[in-house]
N, C-alpha and C positions, 0 to 999 in steps of 0.2 A: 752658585751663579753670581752672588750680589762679593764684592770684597770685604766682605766684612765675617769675621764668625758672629755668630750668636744672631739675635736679633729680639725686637721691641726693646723696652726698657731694661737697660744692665751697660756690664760691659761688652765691647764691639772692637772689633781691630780694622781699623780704617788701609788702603792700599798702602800708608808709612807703616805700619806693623805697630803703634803706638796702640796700648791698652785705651780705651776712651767710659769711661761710666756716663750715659745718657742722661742717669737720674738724681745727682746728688746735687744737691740746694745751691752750691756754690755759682755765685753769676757773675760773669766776667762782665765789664761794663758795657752798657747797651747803649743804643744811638739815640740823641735826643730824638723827638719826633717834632719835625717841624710845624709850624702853628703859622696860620695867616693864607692866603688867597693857594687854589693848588698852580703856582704857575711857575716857569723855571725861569732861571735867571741867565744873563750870560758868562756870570762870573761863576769862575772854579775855583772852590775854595782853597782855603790854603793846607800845606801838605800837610798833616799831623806825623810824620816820622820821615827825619829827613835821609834817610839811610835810604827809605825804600825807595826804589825806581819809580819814574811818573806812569802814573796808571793809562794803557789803553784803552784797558775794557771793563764797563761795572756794568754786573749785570742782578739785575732787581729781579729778586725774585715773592713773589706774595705767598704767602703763605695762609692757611686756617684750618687746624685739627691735621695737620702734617707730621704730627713727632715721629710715628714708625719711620714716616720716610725722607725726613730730614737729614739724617747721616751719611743714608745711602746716595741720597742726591750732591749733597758738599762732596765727599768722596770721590766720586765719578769727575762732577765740575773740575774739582783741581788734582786730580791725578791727569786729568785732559789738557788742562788750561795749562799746570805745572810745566808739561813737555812741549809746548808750543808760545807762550809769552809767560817764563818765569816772572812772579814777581809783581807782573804788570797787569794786574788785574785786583777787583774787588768783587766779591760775591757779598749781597746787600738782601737778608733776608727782612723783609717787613711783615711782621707777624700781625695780624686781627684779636689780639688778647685772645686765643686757645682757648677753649679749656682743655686741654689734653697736654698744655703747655709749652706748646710748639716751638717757642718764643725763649725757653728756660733750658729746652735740650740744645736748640743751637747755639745758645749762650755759651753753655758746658763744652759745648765741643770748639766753642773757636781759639782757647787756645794752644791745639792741635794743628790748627788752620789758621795762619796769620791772614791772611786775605781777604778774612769772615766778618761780615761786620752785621749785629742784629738790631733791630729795629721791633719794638712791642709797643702795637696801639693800642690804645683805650678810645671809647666813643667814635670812632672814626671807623668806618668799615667801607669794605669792596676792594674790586680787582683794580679798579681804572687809579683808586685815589692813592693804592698803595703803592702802585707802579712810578705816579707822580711821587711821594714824597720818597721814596727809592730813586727819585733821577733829581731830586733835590737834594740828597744829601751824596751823592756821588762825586768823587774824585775827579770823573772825566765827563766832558760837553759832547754832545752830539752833534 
C-alpha cells in the first residue's frame, strides 16, 4: 500500500527508488528555531540556494513521536508536490524534541528530499506555536 518497502526503523525505498536508512546518527543540518514573540513578519527571507526556483508553497508540518510515519508522509507530500509545482515548494517539519526522534529520521532522510527542511524544538511545545515558527522560517508569505 504505502511506497515504500520495509517499514519502522531501517532501510525504506522512498517513490525515487533511493535506499533511505531511517536510523543512522548522521544529521543533516537543521533549522535554527526561532526565539522572540510568535508573530510573522512581512518579510521573506532571503533565498538560501540561488539555483532553486522561488518557492509557492511551504507547508509546516508539526510533528511529535511521528518517526514511523514521517517517511511515509515526505514521500506521498513530494511525489504529489513533485508532479504539480516542481521545485517550488518547501515541506518544513517542526519537531517537539521526540522522544522517538522524530526530528533525527527526518533529518536522515532530507537528503533524499531537497525540499525538506527540519526544525527540532526544545522547551517550546504545541500545535499552534510550531505551526507559527514553521510560517516563520518559510520561504513563502501568505
Amino acid at each position: 500500500m504505502y511506497p515504500f518497502s520495509g517499514s519502522g526503523c531501517g532501510d525504506m525505498k522512498p517513490h525515487n527508488s533511493k535506499a533511505i536508512n531511517t536510523c543512522t546518527p548522521e544529521i543533516y543540518g537543521l533549522l535554527p528555531v526561532p526565539e522572540g514573540p510568535l508573530t510573522i513578519s512581512g518579510e521573506v527571507p532571503p533565498p538560501t540556494d540561488l539555483d532553486r526556483p522561488s518557492i509557492l508553497l511551504s507547508v509546516a508540518i508539526p510533528t511529535f513521536r511521528e518517526s514511523q510515519n514521517i517517511p511515509i508522509l515526505i514521500d506521498r507530500l513530494t511525489g504529489l508536490l513533485d508532479q504539480l509545482i516542481p521545485r517550488q515548494y518547501e515541506l518544513i517539519v517542526i519537531d517537539d524534541d521526540s522522544p522517538d526522534r522524530t526530528w533525527e529520521v527526518a533529518a536522515n532522510i532530507a537528503s533524499y528530499y531537497p525540499q525538506l527542511r527540519v526544525m527540532r524544538r526544545r522547551g517550546e511545545r504545541g500545535l499552534s506555536t510550531a505551526v507559527i515558527r514553521g510560517w516563520q522560517v518559510a520561504g513563502v508569505r501568505f
